[in-house]
C-alpha positions in Angstrom: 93.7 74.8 36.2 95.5 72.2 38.1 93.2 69.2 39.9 91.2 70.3 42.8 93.1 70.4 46.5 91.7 71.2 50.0 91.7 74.8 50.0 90.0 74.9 53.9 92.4 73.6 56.9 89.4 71.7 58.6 91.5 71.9 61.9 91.4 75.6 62.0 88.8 76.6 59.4 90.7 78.4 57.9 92.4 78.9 53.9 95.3 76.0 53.6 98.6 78.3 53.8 101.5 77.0 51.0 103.6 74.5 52.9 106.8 76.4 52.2 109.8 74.5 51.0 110.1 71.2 52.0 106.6 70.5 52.7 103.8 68.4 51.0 101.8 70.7 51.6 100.6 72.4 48.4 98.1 74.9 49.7 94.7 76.5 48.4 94.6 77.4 44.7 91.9 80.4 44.2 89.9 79.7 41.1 90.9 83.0 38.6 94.8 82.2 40.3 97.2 81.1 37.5 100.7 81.0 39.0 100.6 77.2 40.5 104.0 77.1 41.5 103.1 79.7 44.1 99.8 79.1 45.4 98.1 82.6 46.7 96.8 80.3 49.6 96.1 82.2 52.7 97.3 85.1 51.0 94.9 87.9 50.7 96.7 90.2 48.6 97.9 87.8 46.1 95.4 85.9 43.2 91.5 85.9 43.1 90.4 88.3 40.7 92.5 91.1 41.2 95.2 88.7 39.5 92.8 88.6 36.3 92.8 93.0 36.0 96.0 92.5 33.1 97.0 89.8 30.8 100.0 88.4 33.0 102.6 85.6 32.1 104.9 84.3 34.8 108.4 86.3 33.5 106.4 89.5 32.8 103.9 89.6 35.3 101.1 92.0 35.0 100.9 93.8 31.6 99.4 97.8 32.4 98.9 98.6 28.8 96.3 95.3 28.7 93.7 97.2 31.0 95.0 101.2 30.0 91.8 101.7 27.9 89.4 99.6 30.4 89.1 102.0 33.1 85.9 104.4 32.9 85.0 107.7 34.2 82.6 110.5 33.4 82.8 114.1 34.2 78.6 115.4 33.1 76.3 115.9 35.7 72.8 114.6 34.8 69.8 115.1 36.8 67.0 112.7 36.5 63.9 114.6 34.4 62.0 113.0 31.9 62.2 115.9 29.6 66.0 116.6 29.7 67.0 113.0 29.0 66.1 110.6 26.3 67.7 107.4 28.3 70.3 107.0 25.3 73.0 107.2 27.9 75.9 108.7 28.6 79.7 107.8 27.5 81.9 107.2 29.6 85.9 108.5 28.6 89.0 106.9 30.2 90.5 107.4 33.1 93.9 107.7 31.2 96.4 110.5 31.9 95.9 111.4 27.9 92.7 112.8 29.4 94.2 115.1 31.7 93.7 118.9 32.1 94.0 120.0 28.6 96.8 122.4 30.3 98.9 119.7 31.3 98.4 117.3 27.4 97.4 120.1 25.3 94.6 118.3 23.1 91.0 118.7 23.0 88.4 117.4 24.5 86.6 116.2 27.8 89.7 116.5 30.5 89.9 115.6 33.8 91.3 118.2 36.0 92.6 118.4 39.1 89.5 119.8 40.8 88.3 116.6 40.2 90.6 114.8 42.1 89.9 116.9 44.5 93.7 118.7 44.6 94.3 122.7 44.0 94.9 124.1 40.6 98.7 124.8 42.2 99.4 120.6 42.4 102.3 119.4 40.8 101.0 118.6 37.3 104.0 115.1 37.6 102.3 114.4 40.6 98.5 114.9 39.1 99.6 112.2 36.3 100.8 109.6 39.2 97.9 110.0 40.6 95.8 109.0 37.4 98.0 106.4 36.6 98.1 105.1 39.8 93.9 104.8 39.6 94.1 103.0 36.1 96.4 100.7 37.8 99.8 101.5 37.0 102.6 100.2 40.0 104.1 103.9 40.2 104.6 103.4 43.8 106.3 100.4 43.3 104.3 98.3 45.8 105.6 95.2 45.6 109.5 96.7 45.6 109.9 95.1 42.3 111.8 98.5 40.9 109.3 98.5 37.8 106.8 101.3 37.9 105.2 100.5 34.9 103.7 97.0 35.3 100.7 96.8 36.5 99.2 96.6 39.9 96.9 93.7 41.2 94.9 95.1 43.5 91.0 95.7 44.2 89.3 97.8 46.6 87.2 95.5 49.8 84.2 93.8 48.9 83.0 94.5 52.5 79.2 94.7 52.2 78.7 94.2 48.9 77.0 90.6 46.9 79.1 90.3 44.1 76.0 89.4 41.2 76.4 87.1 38.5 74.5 87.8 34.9 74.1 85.3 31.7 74.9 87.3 28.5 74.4 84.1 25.9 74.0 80.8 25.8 75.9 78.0 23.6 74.0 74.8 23.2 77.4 73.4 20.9 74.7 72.8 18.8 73.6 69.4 20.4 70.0 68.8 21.1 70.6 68.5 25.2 72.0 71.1 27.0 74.4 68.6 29.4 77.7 70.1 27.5 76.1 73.8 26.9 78.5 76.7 27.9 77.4 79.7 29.5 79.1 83.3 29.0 78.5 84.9 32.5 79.4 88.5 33.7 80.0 89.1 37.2 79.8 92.8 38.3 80.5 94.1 42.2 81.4 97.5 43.8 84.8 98.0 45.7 85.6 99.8 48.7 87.3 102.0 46.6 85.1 103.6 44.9 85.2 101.4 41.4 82.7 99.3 39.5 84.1 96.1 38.1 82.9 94.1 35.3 84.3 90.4 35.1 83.9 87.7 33.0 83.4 85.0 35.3 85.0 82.1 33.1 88.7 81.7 30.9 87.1 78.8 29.2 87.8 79.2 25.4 90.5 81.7 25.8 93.8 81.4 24.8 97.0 82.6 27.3 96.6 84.1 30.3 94.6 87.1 29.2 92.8 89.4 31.6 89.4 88.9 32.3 88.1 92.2 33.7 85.8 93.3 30.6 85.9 97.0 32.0 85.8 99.2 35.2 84.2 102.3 36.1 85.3 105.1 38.5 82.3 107.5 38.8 83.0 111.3 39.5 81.4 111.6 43.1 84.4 109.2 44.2 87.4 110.7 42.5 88.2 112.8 45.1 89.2 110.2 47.0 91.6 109.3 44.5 94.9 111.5 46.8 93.7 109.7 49.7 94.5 106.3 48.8 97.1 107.0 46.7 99.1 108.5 50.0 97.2 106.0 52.1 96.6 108.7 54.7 92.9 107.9 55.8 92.3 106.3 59.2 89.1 104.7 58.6 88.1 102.2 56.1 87.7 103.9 53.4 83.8 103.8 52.1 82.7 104.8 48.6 81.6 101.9 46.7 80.0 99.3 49.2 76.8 98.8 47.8 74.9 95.8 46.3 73.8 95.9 42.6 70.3 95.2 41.6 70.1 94.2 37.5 67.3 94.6 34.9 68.5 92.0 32.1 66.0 92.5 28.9 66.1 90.2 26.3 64.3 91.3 23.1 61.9 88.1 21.8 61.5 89.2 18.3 65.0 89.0 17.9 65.5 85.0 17.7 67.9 84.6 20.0 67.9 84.3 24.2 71.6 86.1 24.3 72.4 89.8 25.4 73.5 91.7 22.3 74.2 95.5 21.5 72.9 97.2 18.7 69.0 96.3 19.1 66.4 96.2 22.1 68.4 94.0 24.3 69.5 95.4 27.7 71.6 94.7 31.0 71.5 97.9 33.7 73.0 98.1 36.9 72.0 99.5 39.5 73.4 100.8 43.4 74.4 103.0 46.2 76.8 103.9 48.0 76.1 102.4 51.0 78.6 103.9 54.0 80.5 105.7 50.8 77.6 108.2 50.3 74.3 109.4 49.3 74.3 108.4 46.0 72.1 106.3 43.1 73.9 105.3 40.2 72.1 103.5 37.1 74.9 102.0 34.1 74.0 100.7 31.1 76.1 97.1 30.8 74.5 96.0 27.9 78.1 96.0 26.6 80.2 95.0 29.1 83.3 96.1 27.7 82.3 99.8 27.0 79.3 100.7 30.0 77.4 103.9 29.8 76.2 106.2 32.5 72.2 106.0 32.5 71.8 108.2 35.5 72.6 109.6 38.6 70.7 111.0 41.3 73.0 112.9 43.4 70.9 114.9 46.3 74.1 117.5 46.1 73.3 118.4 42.1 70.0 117.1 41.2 66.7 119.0 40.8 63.8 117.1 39.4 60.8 119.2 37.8 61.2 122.7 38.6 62.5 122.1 42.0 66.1 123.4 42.9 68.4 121.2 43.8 68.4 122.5 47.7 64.7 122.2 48.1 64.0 118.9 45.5 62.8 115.3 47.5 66.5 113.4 47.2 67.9 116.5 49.2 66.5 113.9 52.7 68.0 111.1 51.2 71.0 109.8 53.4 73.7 107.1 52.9 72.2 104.7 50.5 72.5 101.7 52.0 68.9 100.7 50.6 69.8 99.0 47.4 67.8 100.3 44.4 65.0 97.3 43.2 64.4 96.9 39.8 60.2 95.9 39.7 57.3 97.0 37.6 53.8 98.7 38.4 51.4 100.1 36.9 51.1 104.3 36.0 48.4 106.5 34.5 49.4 107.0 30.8 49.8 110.1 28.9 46.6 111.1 28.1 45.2 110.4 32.0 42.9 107.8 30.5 44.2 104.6 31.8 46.9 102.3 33.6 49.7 101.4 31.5 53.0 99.3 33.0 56.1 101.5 34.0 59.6 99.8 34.5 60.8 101.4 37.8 63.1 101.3 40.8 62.3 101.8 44.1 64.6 102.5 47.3 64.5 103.9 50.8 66.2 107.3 52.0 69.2 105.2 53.2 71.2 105.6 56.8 71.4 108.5 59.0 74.9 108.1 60.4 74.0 109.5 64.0 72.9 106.4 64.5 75.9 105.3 64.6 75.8 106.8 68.3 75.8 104.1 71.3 71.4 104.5 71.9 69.9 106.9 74.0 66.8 106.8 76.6 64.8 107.1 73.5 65.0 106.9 69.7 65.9 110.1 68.3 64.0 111.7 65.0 66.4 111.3 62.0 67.7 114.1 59.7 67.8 112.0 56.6 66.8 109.0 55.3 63.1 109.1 56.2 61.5 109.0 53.2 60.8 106.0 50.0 61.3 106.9 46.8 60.2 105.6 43.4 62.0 106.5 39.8 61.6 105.3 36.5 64.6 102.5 35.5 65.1 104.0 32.2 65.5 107.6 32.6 65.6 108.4 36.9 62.8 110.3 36.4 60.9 110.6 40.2 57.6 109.2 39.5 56.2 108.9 43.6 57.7 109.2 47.0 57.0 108.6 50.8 58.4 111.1 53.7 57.5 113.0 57.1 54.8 115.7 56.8 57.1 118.4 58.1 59.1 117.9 54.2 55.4 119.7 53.4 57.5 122.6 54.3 59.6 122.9 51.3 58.5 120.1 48.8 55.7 118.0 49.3 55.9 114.1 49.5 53.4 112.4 47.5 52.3 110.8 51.1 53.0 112.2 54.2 53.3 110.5 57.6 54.3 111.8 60.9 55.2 108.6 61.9 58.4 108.6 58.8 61.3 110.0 61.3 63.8 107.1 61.0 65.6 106.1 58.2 64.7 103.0 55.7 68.5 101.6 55.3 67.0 98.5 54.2 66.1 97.2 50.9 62.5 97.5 50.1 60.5 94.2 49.7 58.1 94.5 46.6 55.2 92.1 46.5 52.8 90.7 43.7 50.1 88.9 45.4 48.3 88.4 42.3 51.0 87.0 40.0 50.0 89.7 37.2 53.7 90.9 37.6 52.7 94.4 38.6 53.5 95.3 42.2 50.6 95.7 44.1 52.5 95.6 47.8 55.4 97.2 49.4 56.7 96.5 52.9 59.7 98.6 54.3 61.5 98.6 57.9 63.3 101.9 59.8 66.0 102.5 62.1 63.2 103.4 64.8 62.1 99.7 64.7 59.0 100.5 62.9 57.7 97.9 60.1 55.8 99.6 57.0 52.8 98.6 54.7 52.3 100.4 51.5 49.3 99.0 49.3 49.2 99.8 45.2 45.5 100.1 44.0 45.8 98.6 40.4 41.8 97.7 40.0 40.0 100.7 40.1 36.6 101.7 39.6 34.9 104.3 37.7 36.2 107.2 37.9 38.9 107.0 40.4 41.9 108.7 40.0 45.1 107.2 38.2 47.7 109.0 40.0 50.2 106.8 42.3 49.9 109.6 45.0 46.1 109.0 45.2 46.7 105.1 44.2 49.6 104.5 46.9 48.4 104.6 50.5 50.4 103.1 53.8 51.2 103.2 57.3 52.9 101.6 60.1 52.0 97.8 60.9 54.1 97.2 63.6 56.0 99.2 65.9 58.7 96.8 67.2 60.3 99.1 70.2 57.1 99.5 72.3 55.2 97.0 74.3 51.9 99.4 74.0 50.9 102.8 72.8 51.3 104.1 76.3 54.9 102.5 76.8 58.2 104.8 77.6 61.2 104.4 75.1 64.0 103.3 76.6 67.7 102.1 75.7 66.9 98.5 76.3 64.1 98.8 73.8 65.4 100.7 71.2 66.0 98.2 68.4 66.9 98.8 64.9 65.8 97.2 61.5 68.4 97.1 58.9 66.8 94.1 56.8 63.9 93.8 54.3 60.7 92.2 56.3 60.5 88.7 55.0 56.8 88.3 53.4 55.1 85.0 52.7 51.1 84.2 52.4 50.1 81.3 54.3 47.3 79.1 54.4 47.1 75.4 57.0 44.0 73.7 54.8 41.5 74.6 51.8 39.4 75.1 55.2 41.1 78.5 56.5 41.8 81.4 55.2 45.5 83.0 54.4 46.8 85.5 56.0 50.5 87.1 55.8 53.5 86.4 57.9 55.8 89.2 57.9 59.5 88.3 59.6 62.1 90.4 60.7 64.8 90.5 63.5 66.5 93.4 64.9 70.1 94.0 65.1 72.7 97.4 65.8 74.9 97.5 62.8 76.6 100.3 64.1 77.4 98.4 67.2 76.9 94.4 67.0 78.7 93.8 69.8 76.3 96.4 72.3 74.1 94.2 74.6 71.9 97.4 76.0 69.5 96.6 73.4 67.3 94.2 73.9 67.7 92.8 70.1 64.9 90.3 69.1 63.1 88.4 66.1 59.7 88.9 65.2 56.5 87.0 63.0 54.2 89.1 62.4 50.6 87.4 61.5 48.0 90.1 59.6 44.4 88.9 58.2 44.6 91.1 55.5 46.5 89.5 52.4 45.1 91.4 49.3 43.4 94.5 50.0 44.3 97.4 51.8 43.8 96.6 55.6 40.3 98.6 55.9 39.7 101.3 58.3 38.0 101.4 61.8 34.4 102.5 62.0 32.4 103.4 64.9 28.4 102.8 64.8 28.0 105.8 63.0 30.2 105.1 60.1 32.8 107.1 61.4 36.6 106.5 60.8 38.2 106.0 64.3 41.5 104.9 62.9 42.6 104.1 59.4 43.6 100.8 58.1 47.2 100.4 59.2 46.3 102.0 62.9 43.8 99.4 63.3 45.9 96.7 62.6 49.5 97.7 64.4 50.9 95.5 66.3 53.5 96.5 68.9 56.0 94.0 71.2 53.1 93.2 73.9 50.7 91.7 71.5 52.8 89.0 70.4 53.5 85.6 72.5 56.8 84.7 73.2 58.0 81.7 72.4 62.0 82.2 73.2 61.9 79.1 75.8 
């Protein structure tokens, strides 16, 4: 790399634009860029990691045939169910036009048709190949009016709401006793806007040339229909399909001697996300090899059944766009045999956005059609282990807890909480689209005799409804905030002389909207006495429940001071 430069005009703020000819002015350098004689600069569509997808050299450019065998797909359908699926994973084949429709290349094997790509069994079979070629990365439109159609093309998808994760594979300590000159081999994974999963390695140090450094990239099946679209450029609208953020489970085996990531033995990395705007979707990929990933799971509410539900009655079939973005955490479950607790790696994730609340807000908030329900799965296999929705689901499956009050969707992440630092989750807290804020307690220390099962262990309500002044107050427009965002949780305690108690903090906000200023958008802390047990129930004299636990201690808008001025 050349020596640093300004990359950030500070008399605009923004990106430092090449001078042009003539000029001093040098302009910004992005990082993975290699071409200095033409800094990318302001240029968006030039440099950055999209200039690392091929080995490139400046009289070739972008060598296709570098990344032809890089790009993933898969064509199974796998529904999450613990006695279908021993976790070994799934391979992946290549999105390579030597997998097409065995009609087209005439060799066996797992093909990918044209169904899908989502095109008619009639499509030209020329224009099918483009199309997967195209997808690999192959210039066959000629974008940058070069005349070559065979190079490759430097382009990613929009990292639009997605947090691009970084992940250690191995360290090298240069076999020195201090680590000041240790090197580091780092992966960095992020979703696209469309529709792939890329897997970088973050550094060239130690490399030779001007290789690529994209270790692999996957295309899952629920997106390659949208393939035609961008390969025509004929949608109006941003297109959606990837936009999630990625949640990782790195596992490193201690019995192995070493701290590093490597296949062939215990050690793991899987990744997992949504969809986000792009769909209803859960994906799970083993990355322990970043070069070659494998598909875990999938839980797709238009395919999967779990147990002996069918797929249009099972629990995912409320589950809308998945913005939520699956958490990696561990409790604890009844064992085989019923006898006792034993720990369970799982992942747990709201129902995700109902997109009619994309609509400008009404007198009053509106019941959503999906999205209102919580769901926990196990992180190795999918399997559905416990989950949260409205009693009406009672209907046609039933929730593991019901509560009239779920009728908004959780588009947030779920915050997990170990109060006890034993590792196991023993607290979840959840907000909704209807501005309600959600308390979920995990009984892990039970007495004799009580039962094991998370649907008798789990219980929850609603702590805080953040729309209404009182019980008795009228919905409105103006009050009819939204919460997007995790609550922030912390215990706090002033002295050794008081007692904690929990702050729970949250602001609301119209995604849909941001501009909008009906809504009368706020932030919240929340103060509750109860910081380790389940918030206990109301009793009157006679030892009679008045209102449970989370009734008695819900706050609404007119409890709390405000302290704007």
């Amino acid at each position: 790399h050349t020596p640093p430069r300004p990359a950030v005009d500070e008399s605009t703020g923004l990106f430092v634009p090449d001078g042009g000819e003539g000029s001093t002015q040098e302009g910004a350098l992005s990082y993975w860029y290699l071409d200095a004689t033409n800094p990318d600069g302001d240029q968006t569509d030039d440099g950055g990691a999209a200039h690392r997808l091929y080995d490139w050299d400046s009289i070739n450019g972008h060598d296709a045939d570098s990344r032809q065998y890089r790009v993933f797909t898969y064509l199974e359908e796998y529904a999450p169910d613990a006695t279908a699926f021993d976790g070994s994973g799934i391979s992946l084949i290549n999105l390579h036009e030597d997998n097409a429709d065995a009609s087209i290349v005439g060799e066996d094997g797992v093909h990918i048709t044209k169904a899908a790509l989502g095109l008619p069994d009639t499509f030209d079979d020329d224009e099918f190949i483009d199309r997967i070629l195209w997808a690999r990365g192959v210039d066959v439109l000629d974008d940058d009016v070069d005349g070559d159609t065979t190079e490759g093309r430097p382009v990613m998808g929009g990292v639009l709401h997605t947090e691009p994760i970084l992940v250690n594979y191995a360290v090298d300590d240069n076999g020195t006793a201090t680590d000041t000159d240790d090197t580091q081999t780092n992966v960095l994974f992020t979703t696209t806007n469309d529709g792939y999963l890329h897997i970088l390695q973050s550094d060239d140090s130690g490399l030779t040339g001007t290789p690529r450094l994209e270790h692999s990239a996957v295309l899952p099946k629920q997106v390659l229909d949208g393939i035609d679209e961008l390969y025509l450029d004929s949608g109006s609208d941003v297109a959606y399909r990837l936009d999630s953020n990625i949640d990782i489970w790195r596992y490193e085996d201690e019995s192995d001697g070493d701290d590093d990531i490597t296949t062939g033995g215990n050690d793991h990395v899987y990744a997992y996300f949504g969809q986000r705007r792009g769909g209803n979707v859960i994906f799970a990929f083993d990355v322990t090899d970043p070069d070659y990933p494998e598909l875990l799971w999938v839980i797709d509410p238009e395919t999967v059944a779990t147990g002996s539900n069918d797929a249009d009655v099972g629990p995912f079939q409320f589950m809308g766009q998945t913005w939520s973005k699956p958490k990696k955490h561990s409790i604890l479950v009844a064992n085989s045999g019923g006898t006792d607790l034993e720990p369970r790696e799982i992942v747990i994730f709201g129902g995700g956005y109902d997109n009619n609340s994309d609509d400008v807000p009404d007198l009053d908030r509106d019941q959503d059609t999906f999205g209102s329900a919580i769901y926990i799965v196990d992180a190795t296999t999918g399997e559905l282990l416990w989950w949260a929705g409205h009693s009406s689901f009672a209907a046609t499956v039933s929730p593991d807890l019901q509560d009239s009050d779920m009728q908004f969707g959780f588009a947030s992440d779920i915050r997990i909480a170990d109060t006890n630092g034993d590792r196991f989750a023993d607290m979840i807290f959840a907000s909704d689209a209807g501005g309600q804020v959600w308390r979920f307690d995990i009984a892990n220390a039970l007495n004799a005799g009580q039962s094991l099962a998370l649907s008798d262990r789990i219980t929850g309500g609603v702590i805080a409804d953040l729309q209404l002044e009182n019980e008795t107050d009228v919905e409105t427009a103006a009050n009819n905030r939204r919460l997007y965002y995790a609550p922030d949780v912390a215990i706090v305690q002033e002295d050794d002389t008081t007692a904690p108690i929990l702050t729970i903090s949250i602001g609301s906000g119209y995604r849909a909207h941001p501009l909008n200023d009906t809504v009368n958008d706020k932030f919240f802390v929340l103060k509750y006495d109860d910081v380790i047990s389940a918030p206990a129930d109301e009793l009157d004299n006679g030892g009679n429940v008045i209102a449970d636990g989370y009734e008695r201690v819900k706050i609404h808008v007119g409890d709390l001071l405000d302290v704007t001025s």
